[in-house]
C-alpha positions as CSV (number, residue, x, y, z in Angstrom):
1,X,0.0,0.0,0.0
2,X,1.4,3.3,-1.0
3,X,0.6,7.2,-2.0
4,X,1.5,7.4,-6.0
5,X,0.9,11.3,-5.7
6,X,-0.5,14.7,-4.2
7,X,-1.8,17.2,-6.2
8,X,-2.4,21.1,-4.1
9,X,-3.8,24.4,-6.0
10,X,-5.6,27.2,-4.6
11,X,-9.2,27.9,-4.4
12,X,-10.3,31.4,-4.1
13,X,-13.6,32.4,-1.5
14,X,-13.9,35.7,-1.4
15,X,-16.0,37.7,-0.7
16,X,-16.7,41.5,0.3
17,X,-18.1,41.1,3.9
18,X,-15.5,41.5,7.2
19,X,-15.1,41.2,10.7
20,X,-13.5,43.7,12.8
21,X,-10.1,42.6,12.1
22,X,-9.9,41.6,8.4
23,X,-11.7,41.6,4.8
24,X,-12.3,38.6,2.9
25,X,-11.5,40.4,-0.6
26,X,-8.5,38.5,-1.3
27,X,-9.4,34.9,1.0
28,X,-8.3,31.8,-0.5
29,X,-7.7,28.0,0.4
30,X,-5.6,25.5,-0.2
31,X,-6.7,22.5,-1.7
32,X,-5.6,18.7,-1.8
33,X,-5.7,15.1,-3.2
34,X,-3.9,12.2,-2.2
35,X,-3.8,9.6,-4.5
36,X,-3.4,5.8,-3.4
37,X,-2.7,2.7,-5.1
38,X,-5.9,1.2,-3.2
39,X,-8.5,0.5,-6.3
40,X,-12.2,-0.3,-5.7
41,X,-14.3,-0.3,-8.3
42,X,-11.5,0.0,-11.0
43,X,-10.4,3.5,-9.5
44,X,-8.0,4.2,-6.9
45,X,-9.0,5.7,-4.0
46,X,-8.8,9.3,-3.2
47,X,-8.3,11.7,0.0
48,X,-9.4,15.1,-0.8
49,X,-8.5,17.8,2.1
50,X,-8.8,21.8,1.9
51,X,-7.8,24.4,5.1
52,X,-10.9,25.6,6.6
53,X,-11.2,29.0,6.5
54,X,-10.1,32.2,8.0
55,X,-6.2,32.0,6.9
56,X,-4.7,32.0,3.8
57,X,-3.7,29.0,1.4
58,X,-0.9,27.5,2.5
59,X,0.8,26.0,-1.0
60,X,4.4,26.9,-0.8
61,X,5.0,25.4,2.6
62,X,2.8,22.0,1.2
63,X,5.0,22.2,-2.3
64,X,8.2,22.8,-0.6
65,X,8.2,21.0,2.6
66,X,5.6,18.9,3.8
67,X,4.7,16.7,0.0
68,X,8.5,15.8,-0.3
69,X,8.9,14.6,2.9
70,X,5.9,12.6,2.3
71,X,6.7,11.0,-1.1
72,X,10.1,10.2,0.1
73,X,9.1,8.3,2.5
74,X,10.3,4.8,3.1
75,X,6.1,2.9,2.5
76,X,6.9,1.3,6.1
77,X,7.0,4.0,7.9
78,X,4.2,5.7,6.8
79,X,1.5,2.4,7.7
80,X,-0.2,0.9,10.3
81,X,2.0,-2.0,12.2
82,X,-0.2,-4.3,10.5
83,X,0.4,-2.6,7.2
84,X,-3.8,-2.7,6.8
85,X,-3.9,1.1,6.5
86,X,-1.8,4.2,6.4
87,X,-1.3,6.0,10.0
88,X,-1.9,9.3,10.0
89,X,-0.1,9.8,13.7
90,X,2.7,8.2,11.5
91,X,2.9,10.5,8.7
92,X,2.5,13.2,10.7
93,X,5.8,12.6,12.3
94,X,7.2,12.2,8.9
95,X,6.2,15.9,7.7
96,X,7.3,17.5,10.7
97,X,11.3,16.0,10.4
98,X,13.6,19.0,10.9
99,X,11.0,21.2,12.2
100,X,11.9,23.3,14.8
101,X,9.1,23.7,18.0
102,X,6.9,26.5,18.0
103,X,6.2,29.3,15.1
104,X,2.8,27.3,14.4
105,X,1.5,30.0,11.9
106,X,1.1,28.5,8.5
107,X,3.1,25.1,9.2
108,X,0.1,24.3,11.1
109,X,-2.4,24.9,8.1
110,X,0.0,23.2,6.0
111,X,0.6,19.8,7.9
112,X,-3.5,20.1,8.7
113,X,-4.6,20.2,5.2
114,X,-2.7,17.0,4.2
115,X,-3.8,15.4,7.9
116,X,-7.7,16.0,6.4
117,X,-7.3,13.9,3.0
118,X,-5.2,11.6,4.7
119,X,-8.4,11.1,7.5
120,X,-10.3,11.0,4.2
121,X,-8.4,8.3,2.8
122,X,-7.8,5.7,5.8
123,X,-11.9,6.0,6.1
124,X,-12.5,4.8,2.2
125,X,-10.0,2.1,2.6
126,X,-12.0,0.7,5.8
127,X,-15.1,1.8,3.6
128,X,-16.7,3.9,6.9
129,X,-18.1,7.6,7.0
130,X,-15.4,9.1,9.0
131,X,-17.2,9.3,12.3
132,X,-17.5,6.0,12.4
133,X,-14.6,5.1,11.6
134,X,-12.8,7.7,14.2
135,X,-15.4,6.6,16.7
136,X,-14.0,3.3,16.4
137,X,-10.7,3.9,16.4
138,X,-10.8,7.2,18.6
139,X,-13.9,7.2,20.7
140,X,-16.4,4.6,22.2
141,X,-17.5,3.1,19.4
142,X,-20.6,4.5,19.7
143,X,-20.7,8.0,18.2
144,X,-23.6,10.8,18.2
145,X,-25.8,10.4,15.3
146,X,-26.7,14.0,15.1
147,X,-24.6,17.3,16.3
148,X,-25.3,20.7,17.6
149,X,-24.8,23.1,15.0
150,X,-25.0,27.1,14.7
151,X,-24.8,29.5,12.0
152,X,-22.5,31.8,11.9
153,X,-23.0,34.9,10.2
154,X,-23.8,38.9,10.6
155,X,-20.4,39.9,8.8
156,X,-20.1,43.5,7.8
157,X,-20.8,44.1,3.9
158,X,-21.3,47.5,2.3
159,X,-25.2,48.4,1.9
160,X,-25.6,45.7,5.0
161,X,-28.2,47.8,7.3
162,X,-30.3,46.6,10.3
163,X,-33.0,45.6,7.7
164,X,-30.5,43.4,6.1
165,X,-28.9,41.7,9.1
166,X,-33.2,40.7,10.3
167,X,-33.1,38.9,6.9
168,X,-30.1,37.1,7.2
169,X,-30.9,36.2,10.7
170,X,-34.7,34.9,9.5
171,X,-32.8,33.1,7.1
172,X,-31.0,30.9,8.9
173,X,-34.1,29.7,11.2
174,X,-35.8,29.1,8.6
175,X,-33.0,26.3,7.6
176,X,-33.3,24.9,11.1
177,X,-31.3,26.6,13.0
178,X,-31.6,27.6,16.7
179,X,-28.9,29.6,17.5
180,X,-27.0,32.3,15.1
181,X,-23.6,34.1,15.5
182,X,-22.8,37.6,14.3
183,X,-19.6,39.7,14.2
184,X,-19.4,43.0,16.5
185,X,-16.4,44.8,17.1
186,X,-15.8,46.4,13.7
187,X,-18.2,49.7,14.4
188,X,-19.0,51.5,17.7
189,X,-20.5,50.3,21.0
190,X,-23.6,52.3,19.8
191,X,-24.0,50.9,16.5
192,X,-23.2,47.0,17.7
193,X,-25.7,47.5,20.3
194,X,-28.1,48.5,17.8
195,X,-27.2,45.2,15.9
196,X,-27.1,43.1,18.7
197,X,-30.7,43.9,19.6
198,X,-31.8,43.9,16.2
199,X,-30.5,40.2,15.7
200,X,-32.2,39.1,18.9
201,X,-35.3,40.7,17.6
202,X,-35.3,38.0,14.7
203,X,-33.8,34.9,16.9
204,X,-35.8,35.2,19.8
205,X,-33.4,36.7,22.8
206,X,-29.7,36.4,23.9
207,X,-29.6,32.9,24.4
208,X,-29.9,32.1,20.5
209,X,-27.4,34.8,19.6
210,X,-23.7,34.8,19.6
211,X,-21.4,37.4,19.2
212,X,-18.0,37.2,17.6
213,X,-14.9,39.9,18.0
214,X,-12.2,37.9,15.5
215,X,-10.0,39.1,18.6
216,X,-9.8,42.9,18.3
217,X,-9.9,44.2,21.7
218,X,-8.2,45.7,24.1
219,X,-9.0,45.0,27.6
220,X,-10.9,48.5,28.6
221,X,-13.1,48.2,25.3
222,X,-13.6,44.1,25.9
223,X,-14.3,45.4,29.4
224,X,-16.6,48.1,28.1
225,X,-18.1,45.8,25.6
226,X,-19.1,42.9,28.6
227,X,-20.7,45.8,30.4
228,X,-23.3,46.8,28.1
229,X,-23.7,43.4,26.7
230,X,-24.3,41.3,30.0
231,X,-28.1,42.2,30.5
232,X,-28.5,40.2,27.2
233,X,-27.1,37.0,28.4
234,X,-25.8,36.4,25.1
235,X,-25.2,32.3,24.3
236,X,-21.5,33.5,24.2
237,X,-18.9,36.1,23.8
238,X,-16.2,35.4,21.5
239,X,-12.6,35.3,20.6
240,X,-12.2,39.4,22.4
241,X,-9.0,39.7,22.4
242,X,-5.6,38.8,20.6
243,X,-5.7,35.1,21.0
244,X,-2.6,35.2,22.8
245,X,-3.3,37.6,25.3
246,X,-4.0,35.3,28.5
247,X,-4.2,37.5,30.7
248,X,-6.7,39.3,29.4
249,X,-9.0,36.7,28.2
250,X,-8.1,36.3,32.7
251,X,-9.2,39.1,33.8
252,X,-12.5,39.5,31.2
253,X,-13.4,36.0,32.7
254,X,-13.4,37.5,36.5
255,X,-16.1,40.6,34.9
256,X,-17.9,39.3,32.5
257,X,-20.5,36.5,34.3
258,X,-21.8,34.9,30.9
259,X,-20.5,32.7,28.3
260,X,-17.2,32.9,26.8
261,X,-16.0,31.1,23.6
262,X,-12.1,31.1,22.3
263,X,-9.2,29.0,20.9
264,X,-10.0,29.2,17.0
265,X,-6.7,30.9,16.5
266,X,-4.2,28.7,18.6
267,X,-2.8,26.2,16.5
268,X,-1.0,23.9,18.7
269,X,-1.6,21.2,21.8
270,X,1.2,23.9,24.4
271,X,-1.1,26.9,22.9
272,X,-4.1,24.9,24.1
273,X,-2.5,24.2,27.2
274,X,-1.4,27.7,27.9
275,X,-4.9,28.4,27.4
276,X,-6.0,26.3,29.7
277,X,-3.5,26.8,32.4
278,X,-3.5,31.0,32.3
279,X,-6.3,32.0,30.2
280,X,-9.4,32.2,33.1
281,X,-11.6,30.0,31.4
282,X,-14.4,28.2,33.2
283,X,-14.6,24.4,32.3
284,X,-17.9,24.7,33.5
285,X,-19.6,27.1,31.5
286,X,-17.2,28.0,28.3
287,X,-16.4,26.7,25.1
288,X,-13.1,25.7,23.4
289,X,-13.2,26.5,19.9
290,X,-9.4,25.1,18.7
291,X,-10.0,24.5,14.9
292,X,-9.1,20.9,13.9
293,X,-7.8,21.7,10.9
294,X,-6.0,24.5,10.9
295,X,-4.2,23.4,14.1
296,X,-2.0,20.4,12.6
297,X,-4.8,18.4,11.6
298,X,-6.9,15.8,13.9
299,X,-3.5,14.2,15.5
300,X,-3.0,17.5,17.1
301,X,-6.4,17.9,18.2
302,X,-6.7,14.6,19.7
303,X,-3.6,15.5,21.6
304,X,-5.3,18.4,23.1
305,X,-8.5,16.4,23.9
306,X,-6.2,13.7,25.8
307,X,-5.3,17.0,28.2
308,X,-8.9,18.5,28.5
309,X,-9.7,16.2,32.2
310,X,-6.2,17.2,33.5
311,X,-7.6,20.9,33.1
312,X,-11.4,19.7,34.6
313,X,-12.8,20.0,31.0
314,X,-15.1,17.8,29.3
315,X,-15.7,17.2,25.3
316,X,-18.8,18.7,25.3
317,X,-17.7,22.2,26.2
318,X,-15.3,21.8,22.1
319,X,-17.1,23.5,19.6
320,X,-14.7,23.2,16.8
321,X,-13.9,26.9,14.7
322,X,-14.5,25.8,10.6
323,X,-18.1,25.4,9.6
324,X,-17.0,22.5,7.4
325,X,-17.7,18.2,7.2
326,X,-14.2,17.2,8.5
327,X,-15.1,18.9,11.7
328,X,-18.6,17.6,12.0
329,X,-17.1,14.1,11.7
330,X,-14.8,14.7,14.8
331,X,-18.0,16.5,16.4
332,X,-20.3,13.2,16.3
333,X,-17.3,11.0,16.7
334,X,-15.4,12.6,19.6
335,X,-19.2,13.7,21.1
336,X,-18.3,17.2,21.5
337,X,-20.9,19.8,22.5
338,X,-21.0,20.8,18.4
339,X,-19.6,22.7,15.1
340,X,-20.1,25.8,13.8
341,X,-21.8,26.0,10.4
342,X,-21.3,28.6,7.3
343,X,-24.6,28.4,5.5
344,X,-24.3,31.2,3.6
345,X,-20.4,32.2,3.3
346,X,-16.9,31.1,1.6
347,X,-18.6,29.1,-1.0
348,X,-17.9,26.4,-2.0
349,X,-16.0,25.1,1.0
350,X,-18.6,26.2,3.9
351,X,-21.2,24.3,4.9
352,X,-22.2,20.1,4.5
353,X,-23.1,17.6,1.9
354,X,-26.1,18.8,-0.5
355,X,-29.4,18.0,0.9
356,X,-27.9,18.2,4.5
357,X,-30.6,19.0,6.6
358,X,-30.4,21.0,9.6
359,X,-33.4,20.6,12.0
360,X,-33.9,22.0,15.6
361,X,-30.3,23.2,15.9
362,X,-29.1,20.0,14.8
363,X,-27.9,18.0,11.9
364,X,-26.2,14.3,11.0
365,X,-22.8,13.6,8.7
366,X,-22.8,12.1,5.7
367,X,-22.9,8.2,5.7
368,X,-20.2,8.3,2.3
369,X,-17.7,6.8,3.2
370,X,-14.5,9.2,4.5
371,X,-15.7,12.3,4.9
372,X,-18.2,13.0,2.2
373,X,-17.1,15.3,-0.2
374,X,-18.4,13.4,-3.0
375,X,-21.8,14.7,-2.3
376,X,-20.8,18.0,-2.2
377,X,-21.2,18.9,-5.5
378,X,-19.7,22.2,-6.8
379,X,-16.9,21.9,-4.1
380,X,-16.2,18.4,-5.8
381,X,-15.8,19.5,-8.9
382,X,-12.3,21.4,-7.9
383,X,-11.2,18.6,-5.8
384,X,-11.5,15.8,-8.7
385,X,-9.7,18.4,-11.0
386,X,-6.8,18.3,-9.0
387,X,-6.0,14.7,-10.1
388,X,-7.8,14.5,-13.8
């Protein structure tokens, strides 16, 4: 059993809406297909893998780096003991040779595109969706048959009024969702206020409306921010500051008496940690959102799930950043508390398989075997071109 090839491009999703840090004019992904000499059904079987979204593609690093090292490779070191299946714990160790701790940045989105086709792949060799087969291999063996999933939304776009934001709020309940998240941060306490209210107009109060910062804060305007927010009881307040800044995600957590959501942006099992040990979150009442993808892939993420007791943390307080099917997977699999969803943005990446159906807040994985990007026609169509 071997890889015969890997074939990356870059896939473009922008858009004109932002958050209060960034615009997604110029937003691309990277995109992925590892090729095996495993044929069923006179074709070879395919893992297909792309880098969520939120940082740019990642190709020179994968061209450069992190492909050679695989297809050099001696074919033992890359398998299971048994030699039934590739390992991707395995391969991982084999893209990170010579790598020097730390510096996560885009190494991390690199190594984590190739770790989702790879999770692709070993699932269509055992012929499983891939929560089943991670829930197998990873989990209980018995894994959640539907997940928790929100829509995130409410960017900034030009022409994008109070009017507009109702709409796109209505929208998403009318696909079944319960809960909706919307960016603040990126205009004045006044006018987010104004937003805020409006949105919870359309969802039905605080406790079906997130709000996002995409980390832009200082401490006195996260401060300020928590003050005029708390008498909404918002389902959570998220990512305030500069992801690295411990201390003050600390010292919001001693204010602020609601919900707090972060990690999306930390890219590593001692970032996690750090997190953990200094950051002042409450195992029980906030939510790790570490991205499993963009973070080194699943191995890295199921290294920081191994640590979550030590910290007093359960599974169901991870709700993975990405809005995409690998993360659902791991969601149902790993029986996390759920998975952000893109309904509506970064097309054609965001979102599930077509005909997905999202009902009461909640919604299954694709039974495909892998991870299901088969069904997922217009994203599919790039993917397959890769290796054409």
């Amino acid at each position: 059993m071997k890889i015969v090839s890997i074939h990356e491009d870059t896939l473009p999703i922008s858009s004109t809406m932002r958050n209060a840090w960034v615009d997604f004019s110029m937003m691309d992904v990277s995109i992925i297909a590892v090729v095996s000499d495993v044929i069923r059904d006179g074709k070879p079987l395919v893992g297909y893998g792309f880098n969520s979204n939120g940082r740019y593609s990642a190709g020179d690093i994968l061209r450069r780096r992190v492909i050679p090292r695989l297809m050099a490779a001696d074919p033992a070191d890359i398998l299971r003991e048994d030699g039934s299946n590739f390992s991707p714990e395995q391969i991982w160790d084999v893209v990170m040779q010579n790598e020097k701790p730390g510096g996560h940045g885009e190494r991390s989105v690199a190594v984590g595109v190739l770790d989702m086709a790879l999770f692709d792949l070993v699932a269509k060799i055992e012929d499983k969706p891939l929560y089943r087969y991670l829930s197998d291999r990873y989990g209980d063996g018995s894994p959640d048959e539907d997940v928790f999933v929100y829509a995130a939304g409410g960017y900034y776009a030009p022409g994008k009024g109070l009017v507009e934001l109702q709409d796109e709020m209505k929208k998403f309940l009318d696909l079944g969702y319960t809960v909706a998240k919307m960016k603040i941060g990126g205009a004045s306490l006044a006018e987010d206020l104004r937003r805020i209210e409006a949105a919870m107009e359309v969802v039905g109060g605080g406790q079906n409306l997130a709000v996002d910062v995409n980390g832009r804060f200082d401490l006195d305007t996260a401060l300020a921010y928590a003050e005029a927010i708390s008498p909404y009881d918002l389902f959570w307040y998220e990512e305030v500051g500069d992801p690295l800044d411990y201390q003050l995600q600390a010292s919001l957590g001693e204010r602020y008496p609601h919900r707090m959501a972060t990690g999306e942006n930390l890219f590593s099992l001692p970032d996690a940690r750090n997190l953990l040990r200094y950051g002042g979150m409450r195992p029980e009442l906030d939510i790790l959102q570490f991205d499993p993808v963009l973070g080194y892939g699943l191995v890295e993420y199921l290294r920081i799930q191994e640590i979550l007791p030590d910290y007093g943390w359960s599974p169901r307080s991870c709700i993975p950043h990405g809005g995409h099917q690998f993360a659902l997977h791991i969601a149902a699999a790993l029986k996390l508390g759920g998975n952000e969803s893109y309904p509506g943005e970064f097309f054609p990446t965001g979102g599930f398989a077509d005909g997905a159906v999202v009902q009461g807040g909640r919604t299954s994985p694709t039974n495909a075997p892998g991870i299901g990007f088969e069904p997922k026609a217009a994203f599919y169509k790039h993917l397959r071109a890769l290796h054409i």
